[in-house]
C-alpha positions in Angstrom: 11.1 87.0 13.6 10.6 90.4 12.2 11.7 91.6 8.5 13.9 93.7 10.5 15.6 91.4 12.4 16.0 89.3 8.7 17.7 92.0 7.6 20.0 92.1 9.9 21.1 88.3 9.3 21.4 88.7 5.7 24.0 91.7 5.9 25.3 89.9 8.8 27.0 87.7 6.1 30.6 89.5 4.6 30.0 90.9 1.6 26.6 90.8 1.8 24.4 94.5 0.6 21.0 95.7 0.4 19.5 96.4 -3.2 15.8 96.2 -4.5 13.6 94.2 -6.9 10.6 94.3 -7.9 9.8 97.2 -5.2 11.2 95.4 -2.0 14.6 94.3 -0.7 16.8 92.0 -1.5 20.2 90.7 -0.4 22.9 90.4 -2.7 26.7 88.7 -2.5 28.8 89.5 -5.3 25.6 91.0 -7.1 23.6 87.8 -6.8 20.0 87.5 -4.8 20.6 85.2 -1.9 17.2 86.4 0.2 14.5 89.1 0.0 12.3 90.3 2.2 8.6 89.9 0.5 6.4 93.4 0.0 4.2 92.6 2.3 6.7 92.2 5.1 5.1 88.9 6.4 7.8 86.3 4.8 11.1 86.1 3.0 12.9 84.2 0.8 16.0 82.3 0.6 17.8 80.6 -2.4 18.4 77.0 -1.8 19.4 74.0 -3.2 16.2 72.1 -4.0 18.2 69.3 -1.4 18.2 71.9 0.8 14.7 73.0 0.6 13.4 69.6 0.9 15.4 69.8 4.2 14.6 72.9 5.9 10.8 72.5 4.9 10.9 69.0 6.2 12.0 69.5 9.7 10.2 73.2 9.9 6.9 73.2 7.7 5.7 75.9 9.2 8.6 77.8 8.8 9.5 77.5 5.7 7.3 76.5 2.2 8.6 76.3 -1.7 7.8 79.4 -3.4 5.6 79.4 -6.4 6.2 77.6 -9.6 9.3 77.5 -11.0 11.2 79.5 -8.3 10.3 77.1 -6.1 11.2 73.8 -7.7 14.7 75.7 -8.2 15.2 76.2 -4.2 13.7 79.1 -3.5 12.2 79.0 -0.2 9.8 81.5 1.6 10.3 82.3 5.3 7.7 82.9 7.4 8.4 85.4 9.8 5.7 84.8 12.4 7.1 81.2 12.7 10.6 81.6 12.1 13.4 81.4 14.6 16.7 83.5 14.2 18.8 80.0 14.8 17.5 78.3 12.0 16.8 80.8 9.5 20.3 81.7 9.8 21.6 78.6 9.1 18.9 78.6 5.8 20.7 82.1 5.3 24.4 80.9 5.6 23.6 78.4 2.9 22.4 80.3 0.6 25.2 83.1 1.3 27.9 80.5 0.5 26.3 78.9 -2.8 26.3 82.2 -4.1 29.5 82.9 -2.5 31.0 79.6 -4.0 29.6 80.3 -7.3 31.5 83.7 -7.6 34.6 81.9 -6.7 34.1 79.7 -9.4 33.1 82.5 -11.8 36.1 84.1 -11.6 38.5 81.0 -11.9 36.8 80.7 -14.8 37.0 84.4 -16.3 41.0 84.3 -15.0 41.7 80.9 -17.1 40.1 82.4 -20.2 41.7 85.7 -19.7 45.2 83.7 -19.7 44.1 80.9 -21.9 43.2 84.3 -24.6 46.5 85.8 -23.4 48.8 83.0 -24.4 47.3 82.4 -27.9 48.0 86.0 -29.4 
């Protein structure tokens, strides 16, 4: 796999759009991170469930490893290109496009209940 041919799974997904941080791109689904691409173009990252993780790391180690620290024990999961596979890191990808995509959902359910919850008692 190449960081180009990450890219082009991660704005495969709807809604999905390029951005930066930290000086190199990420992906982004109703303005949350769901993968980057790492500086030096040799890995990238996903955001998993730490379930997940423990999954995809499992039945792929040299595909995939925990990021550093904190990041890591919270799901993030680097991607290393020179072993990955389009198949599977798409699948990592999906998963971590629809948690983020899920959460927005519930976000706004949340905002609208307030807003009408606010609305009713004035």
């Amino acid at each position: 796999m190449t960081p180009q041919d990450f890219r082009r799974l991660a704005l495969a997904m709807e809604d999905a759009v390029e951005s930066s941080h930290m000086n190199h791109p990420d992906f982004r689904v109703n303005g949350k991170i769901f993968a980057t691409i790492h500086a030096d173009n040799q890995q990238g990252m996903v955001k998993l469930t730490p379930e997940q993780q423990e999954r995809f790391v499992r039945e792929n180690p040299g595909m995939f490893q925990p990021a550093a620290g904190a990041w890591g024990r919270g799901g993030s999961t680097m991607v290393i290109f020179a072993a990955a596979t389009e198949e599977v890191v798409g699948e990592a990808m999906t998963l971590a496009w629809q948690s983020l995509g899920r959460q927005a959902s519930k976000d706004r359910s949340v905002r609208r209940r307030k807003a009408q919850r606010i609305g009713r008692t004035r």
